[in-house]
N, C-alpha and C positions, 0 to 999 in steps of 0.2 A: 267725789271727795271734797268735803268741805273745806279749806283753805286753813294754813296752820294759822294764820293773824288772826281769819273770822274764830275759831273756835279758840285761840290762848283769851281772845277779848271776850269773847261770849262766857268763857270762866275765868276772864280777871286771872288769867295765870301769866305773868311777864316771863320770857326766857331767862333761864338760868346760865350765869358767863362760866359760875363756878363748874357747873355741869359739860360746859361744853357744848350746847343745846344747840343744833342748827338742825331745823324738820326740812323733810325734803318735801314740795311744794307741788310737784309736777308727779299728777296720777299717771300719766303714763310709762316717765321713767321708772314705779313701782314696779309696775308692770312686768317692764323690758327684762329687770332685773332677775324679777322672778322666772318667766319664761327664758334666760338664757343661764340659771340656775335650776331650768330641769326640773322642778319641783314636782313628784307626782302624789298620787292618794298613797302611797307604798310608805313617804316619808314621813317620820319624824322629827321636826324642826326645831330647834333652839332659839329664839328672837333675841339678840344680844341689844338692849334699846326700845321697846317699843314703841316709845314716843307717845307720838299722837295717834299711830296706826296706819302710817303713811305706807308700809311692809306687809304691817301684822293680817290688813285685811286678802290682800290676793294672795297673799302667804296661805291663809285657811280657807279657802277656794280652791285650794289645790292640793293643801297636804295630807294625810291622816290625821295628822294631832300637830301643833303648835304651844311651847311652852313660850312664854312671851315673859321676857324679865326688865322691868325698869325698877330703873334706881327711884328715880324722886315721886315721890309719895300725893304730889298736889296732882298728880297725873293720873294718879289709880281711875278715882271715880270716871274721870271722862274717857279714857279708854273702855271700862264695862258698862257706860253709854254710849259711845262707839259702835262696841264691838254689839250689844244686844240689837240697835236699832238696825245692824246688816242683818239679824238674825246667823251669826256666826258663832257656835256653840260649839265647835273642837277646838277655843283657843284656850289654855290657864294660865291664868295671868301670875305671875311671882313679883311680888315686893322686894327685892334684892339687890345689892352690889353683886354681878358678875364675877368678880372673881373670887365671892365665897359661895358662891352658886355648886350644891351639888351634882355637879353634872355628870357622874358616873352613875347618879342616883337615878336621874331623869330618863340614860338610858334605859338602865332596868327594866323599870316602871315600862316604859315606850316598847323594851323588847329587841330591839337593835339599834345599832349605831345613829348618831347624830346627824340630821345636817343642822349644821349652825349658818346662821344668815345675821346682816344687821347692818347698822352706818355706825361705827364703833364712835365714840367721843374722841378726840385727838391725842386730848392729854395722858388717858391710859391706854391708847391702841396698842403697843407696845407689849404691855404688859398683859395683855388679855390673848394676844399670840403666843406669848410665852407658856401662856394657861393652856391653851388650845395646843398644844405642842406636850406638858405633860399629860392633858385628860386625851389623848388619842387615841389609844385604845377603844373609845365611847363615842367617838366621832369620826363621821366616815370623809362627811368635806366642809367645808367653811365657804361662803363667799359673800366674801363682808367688804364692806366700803368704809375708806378708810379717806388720809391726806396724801395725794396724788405725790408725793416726795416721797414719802414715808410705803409706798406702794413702788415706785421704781426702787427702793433700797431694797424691799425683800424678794426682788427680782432679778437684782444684777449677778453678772458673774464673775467668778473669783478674775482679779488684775486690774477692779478701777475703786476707785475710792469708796463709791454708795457700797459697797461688799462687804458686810460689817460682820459682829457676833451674831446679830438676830439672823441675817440671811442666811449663815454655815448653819445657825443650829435647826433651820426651817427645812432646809434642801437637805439635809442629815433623813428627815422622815417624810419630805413631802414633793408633792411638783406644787408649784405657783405659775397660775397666768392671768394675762390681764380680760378682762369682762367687758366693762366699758369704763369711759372714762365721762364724770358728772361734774357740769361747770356749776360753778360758784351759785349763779344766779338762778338755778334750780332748789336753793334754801331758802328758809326764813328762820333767823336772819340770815341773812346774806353772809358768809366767813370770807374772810380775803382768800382764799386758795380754794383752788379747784378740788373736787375728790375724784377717787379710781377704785373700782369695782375690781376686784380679784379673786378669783377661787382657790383654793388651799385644796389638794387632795393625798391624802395622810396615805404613807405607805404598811400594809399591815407583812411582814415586816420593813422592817426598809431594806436599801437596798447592799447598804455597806455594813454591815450589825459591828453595834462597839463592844467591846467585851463587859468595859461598862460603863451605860450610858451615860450614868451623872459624872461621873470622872472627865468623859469628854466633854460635855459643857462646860467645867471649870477649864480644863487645858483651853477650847475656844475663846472662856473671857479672857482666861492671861494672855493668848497670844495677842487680842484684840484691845489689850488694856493699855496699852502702851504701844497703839501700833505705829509708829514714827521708827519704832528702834528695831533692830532687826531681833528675828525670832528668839534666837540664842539669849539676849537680851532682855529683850521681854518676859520669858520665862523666869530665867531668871532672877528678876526683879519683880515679880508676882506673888499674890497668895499660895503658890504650888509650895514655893521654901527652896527652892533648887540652887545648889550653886553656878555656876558659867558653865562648870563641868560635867554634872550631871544635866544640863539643858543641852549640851555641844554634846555627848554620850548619845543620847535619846534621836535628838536629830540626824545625826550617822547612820544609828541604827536605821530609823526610819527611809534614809535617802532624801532626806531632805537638805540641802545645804544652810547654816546657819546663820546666812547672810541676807536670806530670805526674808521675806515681813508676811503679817500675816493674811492681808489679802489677796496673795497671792496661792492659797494652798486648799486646794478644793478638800471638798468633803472626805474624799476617801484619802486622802495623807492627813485629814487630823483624826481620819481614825487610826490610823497604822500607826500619828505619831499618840496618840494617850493611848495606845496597846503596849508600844516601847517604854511611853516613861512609866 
């Protein structure tokens, strides 16, 4: 593996801050990552990121097929110089933002379910679980590397503060565990924080079913949208429209006491509570 500096210099490509850019440096943590994501000839793989190809190549050494998507465009060429000179031919490459990325489409095409892999950019990690969480039906597991913070939050359990909206609405369809955890000084450049490796594995159904699903993701942001104040309150005070009484109603119904906040209320009481309200 040629070194991200020698090859961004060898094409005069400087990292991107806008992008988020940090390549990972160390062939063998590609490796690690891959062999402790299972990857076999059976899968179909998603590349969230290509990069430079730090993933993409023991990714297609192992997979059936590999869809490889990056965003910035000065990167194309030297990825299908990359990828030709391994003589690696089941990888297609896609020019795209990820999150307009047909990924129901890709299964089709592939025939079953996804696995998605990648070192997600920081600044839309976020948003790109959220994605991963409606295209699940098309995907079977994720295990993408993220910011070591931002990976203990979609981890934690309900009753400490990292236990937010993203985490209720993950553990709603999924298990999460930690993979490994990759220090700073294994990118170029260098990021101030460490990243963590975690797997996603989507439940086909889940395991609490909500009657309906989009309804509970808005009850989870309102409870979460104001979570200083207790439930009753926060509802309340949300885009739901509720008054104190039909939020103090709901939560009765539910068994939930109103005095409650919201992270404290695992998955299966916000389903119970958005089937009441």
């Amino acid at each position: 593996m040629t070194s991200p500096r020698t090859l961004l210099n060898e094409w005069q490509l400087p990292p991107k801050k806008s992008l988020g850019q940090n390549f990972l440096s160390d062939p063998s943590t590609a490796g690690m990552i891959v062999d402790r994501a299972k990857i076999g000839h059976k899968d179909a793989v998603l590349e969230i990121g290509a990069g430079l190809g730090a993933l993409t190549a023991p990714l297609a050494r192992r997979a059936g097929r590999v869809t490889a998507v990056e965003t910035d465009n000065r990167l194309i060429d030297l990825l299908k110089t990359e990828l030709r000179r391994r003589d690696l031919l089941n990888v297609e490459l896609i020019e795209a933002d990820i999150l307009k990325v047909d990924i129901a489409g890709i299964a089709r095409s592939a025939g079953r379910r996804l696995a998605v892999m990648g070192n997600l950019p920081y600044h839309i990690s976020s948003q790109i679980v959220v994605r991963l969480i409606a295209e699940r039906e098309s995907v079977d597991r994720a295990v993408v590397m993220i910011q070591r913070e931002m990976a203990q939050r979609l981890m934690a359990a309900p009753g400490g503060r990292d236990y937010g909206r993203l985490t209720a609405m993950l553990r709603y369809c999924a298990d999460i565990r930690s993979v490994a955890v990759v220090r700073a000084h294994r990118f170029y450049p260098r990021p101030k924080v460490d990243s963590e490796v975690v797997e996603i594995v989507f439940h086909h159904p889940p395991v609490h079913i909500a009657e309906d699903e989009a309804f509970l993701f808005k009850v989870i942001k309102a409870a979460f949208g104001q979570r200083r104040k207790t439930l009753k309150n926060a509802l309340a005070g949300s885009e739901l429209h509720l008054t104190p009484a039909q939020a103090q109603q709901a939560l009765k119904a539910a068994g939930i006491a109103p005095d409650r906040r919201a992270e404290t209320l695992s998955v299966e009481e916000f389903v119970t509570l958005s089937s009441c309200l």
